[in-house]
C-alpha positions as CSV (number, residue, x, y, z in Angstrom):
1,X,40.2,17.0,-51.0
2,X,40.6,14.0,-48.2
3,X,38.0,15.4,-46.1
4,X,35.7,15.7,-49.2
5,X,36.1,12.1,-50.2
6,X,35.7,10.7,-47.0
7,X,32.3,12.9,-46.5
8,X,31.1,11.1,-49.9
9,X,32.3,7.7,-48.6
10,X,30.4,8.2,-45.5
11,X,27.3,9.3,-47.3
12,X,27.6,6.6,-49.8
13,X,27.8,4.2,-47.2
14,X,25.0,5.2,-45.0
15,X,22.8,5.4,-48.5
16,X,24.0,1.7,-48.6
17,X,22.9,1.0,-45.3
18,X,19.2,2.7,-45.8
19,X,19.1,0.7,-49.1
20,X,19.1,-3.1,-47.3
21,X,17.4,-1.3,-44.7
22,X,13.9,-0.5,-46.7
23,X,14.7,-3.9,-48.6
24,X,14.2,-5.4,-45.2
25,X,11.6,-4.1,-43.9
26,X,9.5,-4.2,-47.6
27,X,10.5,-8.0,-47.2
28,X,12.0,-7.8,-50.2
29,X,14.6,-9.8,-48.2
30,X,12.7,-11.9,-45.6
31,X,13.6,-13.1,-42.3
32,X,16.3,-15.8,-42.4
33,X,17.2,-15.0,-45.8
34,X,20.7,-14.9,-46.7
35,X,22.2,-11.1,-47.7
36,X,23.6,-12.0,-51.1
37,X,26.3,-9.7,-50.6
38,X,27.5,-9.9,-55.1
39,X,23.7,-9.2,-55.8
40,X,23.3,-6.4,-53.5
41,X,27.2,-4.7,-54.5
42,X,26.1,-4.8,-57.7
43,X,23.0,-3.6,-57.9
44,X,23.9,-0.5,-55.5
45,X,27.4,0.1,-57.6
46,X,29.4,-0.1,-55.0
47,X,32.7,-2.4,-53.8
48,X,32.0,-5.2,-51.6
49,X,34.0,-3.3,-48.5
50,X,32.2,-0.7,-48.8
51,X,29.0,-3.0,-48.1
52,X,30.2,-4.7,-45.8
53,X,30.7,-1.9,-44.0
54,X,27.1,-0.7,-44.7
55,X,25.9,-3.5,-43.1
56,X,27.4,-3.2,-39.6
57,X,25.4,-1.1,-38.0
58,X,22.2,-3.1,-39.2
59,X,24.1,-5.9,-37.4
60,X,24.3,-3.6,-34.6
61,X,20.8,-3.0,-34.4
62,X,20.1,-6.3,-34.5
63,X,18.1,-6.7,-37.7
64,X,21.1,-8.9,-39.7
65,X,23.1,-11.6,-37.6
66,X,26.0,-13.7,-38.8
67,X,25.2,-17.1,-39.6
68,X,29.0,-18.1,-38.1
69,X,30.3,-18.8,-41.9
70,X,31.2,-14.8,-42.6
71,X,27.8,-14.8,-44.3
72,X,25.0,-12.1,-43.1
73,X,21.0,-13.4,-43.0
74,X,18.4,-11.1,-41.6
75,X,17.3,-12.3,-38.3
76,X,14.4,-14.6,-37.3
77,X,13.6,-14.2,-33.7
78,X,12.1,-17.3,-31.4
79,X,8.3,-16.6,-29.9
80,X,10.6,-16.8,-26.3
81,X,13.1,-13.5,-27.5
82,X,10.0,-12.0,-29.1
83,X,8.5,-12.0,-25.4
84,X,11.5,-11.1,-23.9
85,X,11.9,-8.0,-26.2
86,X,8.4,-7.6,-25.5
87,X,9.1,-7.5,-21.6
88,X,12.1,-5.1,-21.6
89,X,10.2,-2.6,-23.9
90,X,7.1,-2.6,-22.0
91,X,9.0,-1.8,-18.9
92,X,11.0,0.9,-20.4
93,X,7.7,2.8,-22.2
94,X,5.6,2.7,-18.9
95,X,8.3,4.2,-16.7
96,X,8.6,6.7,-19.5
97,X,4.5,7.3,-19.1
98,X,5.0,7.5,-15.5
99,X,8.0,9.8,-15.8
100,X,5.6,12.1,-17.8
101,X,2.3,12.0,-16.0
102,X,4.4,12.8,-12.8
103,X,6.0,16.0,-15.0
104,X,5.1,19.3,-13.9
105,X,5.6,20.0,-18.2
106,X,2.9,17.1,-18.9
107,X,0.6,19.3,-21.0
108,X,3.4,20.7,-23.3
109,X,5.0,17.1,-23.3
110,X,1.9,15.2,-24.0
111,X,1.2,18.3,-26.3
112,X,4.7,17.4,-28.1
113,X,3.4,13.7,-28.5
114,X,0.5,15.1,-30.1
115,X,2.6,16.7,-33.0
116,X,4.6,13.4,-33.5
117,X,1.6,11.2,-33.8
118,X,-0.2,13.9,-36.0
119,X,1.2,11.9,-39.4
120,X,-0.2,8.8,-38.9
121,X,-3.7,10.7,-40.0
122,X,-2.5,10.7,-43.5
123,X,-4.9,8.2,-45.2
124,X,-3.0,5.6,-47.6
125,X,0.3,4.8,-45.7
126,X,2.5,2.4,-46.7
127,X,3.5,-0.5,-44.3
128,X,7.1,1.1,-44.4
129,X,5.8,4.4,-43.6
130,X,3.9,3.3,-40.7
131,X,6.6,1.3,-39.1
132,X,8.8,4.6,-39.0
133,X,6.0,6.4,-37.7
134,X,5.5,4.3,-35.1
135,X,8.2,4.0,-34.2
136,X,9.6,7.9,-33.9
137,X,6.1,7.7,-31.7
138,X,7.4,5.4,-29.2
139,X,11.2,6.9,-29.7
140,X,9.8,10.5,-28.7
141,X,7.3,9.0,-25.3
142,X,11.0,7.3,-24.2
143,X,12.4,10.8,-25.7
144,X,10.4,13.4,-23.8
145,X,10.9,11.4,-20.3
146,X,13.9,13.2,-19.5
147,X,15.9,10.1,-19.0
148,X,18.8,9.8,-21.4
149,X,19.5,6.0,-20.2
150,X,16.1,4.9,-20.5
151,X,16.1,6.2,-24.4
152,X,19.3,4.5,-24.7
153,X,17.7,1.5,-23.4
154,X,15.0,1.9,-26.1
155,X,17.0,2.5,-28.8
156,X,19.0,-0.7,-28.7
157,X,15.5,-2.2,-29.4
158,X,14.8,-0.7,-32.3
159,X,16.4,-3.4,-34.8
160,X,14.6,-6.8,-32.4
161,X,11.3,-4.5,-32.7
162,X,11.5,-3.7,-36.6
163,X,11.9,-7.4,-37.0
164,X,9.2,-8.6,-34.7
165,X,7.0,-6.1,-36.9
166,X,8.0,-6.7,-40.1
167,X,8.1,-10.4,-39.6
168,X,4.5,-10.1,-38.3
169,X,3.7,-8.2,-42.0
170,X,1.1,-5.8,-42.5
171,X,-2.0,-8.1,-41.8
172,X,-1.0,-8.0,-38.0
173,X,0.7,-5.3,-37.8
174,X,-0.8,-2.0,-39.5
175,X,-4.0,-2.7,-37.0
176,X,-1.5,-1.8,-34.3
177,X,-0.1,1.3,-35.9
178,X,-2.8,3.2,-36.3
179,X,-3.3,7.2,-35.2
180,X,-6.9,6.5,-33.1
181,X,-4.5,3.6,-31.6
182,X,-1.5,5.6,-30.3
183,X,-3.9,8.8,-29.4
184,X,-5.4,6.4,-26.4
185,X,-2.3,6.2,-25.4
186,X,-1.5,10.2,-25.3
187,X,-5.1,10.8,-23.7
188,X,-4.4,8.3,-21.0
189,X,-1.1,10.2,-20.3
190,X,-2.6,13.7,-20.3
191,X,-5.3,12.5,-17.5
192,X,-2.4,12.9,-15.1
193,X,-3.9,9.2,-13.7
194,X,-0.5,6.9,-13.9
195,X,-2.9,4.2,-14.0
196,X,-4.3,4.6,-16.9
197,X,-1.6,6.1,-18.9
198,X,0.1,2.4,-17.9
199,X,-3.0,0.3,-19.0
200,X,-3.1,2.4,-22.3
201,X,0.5,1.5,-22.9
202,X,0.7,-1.9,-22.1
203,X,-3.1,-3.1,-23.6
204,X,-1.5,-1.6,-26.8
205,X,1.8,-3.5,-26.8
206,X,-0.1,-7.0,-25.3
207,X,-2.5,-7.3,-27.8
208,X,-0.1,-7.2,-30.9
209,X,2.4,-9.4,-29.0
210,X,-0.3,-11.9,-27.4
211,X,-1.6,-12.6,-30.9
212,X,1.7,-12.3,-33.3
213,X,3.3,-14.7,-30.3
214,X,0.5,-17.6,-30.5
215,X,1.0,-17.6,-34.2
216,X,4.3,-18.0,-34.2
217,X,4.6,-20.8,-31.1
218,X,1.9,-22.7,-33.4
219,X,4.7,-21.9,-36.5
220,X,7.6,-23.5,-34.0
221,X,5.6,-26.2,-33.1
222,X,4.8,-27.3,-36.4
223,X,7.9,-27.3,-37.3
224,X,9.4,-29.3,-34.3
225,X,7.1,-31.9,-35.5
């Protein structure tokens, strides 16, 4: 019977934790917007320990921060750690590319990305939907490189890159996550020409960062004054 109820705990927890997820990344709860922790107990039926405890791997991940008085706000990130997230990713996704060009597999890896990308085709996605999707794209390319550091590398990214895009919204965003996007990226790989498959990558992450970045300094600036 123990083992039962702390399976259902576990479940209910991590049902917890999807819950503020989505809200998040809907913007139902926006950047720099305090977690109202009653609200959100409440409205999910469950104790306040028990959310709290929902809530700490999204603090893991990055995508809520304590404010330093025991109250959780989903995290606004500065134009300079948006660039340095930026940096770190881009380094990790093109050694993966090179990793896979240089495979003797390449056709049945790049065959594999293939499959993962095939769902962004669906016509009528939501912005929530294509974040995931995008994602799981550039999880499996870090994935399929044979390198279980580097994907642990990635990984720890995922909450500073979920914030960078759902703070940039849909209007800036869903351009970037689109199928005929990401399949430059695979075609580049499967010419075997590291070159390419490294321009593919990184014109794909630049633009998006290049123009979400400027927006943001102006944002900062403005704000400063």
């Amino acid at each position: 019977m123990s083992t039962i109820s702390a399976f259902d705990k576990r479940t209910l927890r991590e049902r917890c934790t999807q819950h503020v997820r989505d809200q998040i990344i809907s913007g139902a709860i926006k950047p720099g917007e305090h977690l109202k922790e009653i609200h959100l107990s409440e409205e999910m039926g469950v104790s306040r320990g028990t959310l709290r405890e929902a809530l700490r791997p999204l603090e893991i991940e990055g995508l809520i921060v304590d404010d330093g008085k025991r109250h959780m706000r989903v995290r606004e990130l500065t134009s300079q750690e948006i660039l340095d997230v930026f940096e770190v990713r881009s380094t990790l996704e093109t050694l993966a590319a090179k990793r896979i060009v240089a495979s003797a597999q390449r056709e049945d890896l790049t065959a594999e990305l293939r499959r993962c990308l095939e769902p962004l085709r669906e016509p009528g996605l939501e912005f929530a939907q294509q974040l995931e999707l995008d994602l799981k794209f550039h999880e499996q390319l870090c994935a399929l490189a044979g390198n279980p550091t580097l994907l642990a590398s990635w990984r720890n990214l995922i909450g500073q890159i979920e914030m960078m895009i759902i703070a940039a919204g849909p209007d800036k965003a869903s351009g970037r996550m689109r199928f005929d996007e990401h399949i430059q990226i695979v075609e580049a790989i499967e010419s075997g020409v590291e070159e390419e498959a490294v321009t593919a990558l990184r014109d794909h992450m630049n633009d998006f960062c290049s123009r979400y970045v400027g927006d943001l300094v102006e944002v900062e600036l403005q704000d400063a004054g």
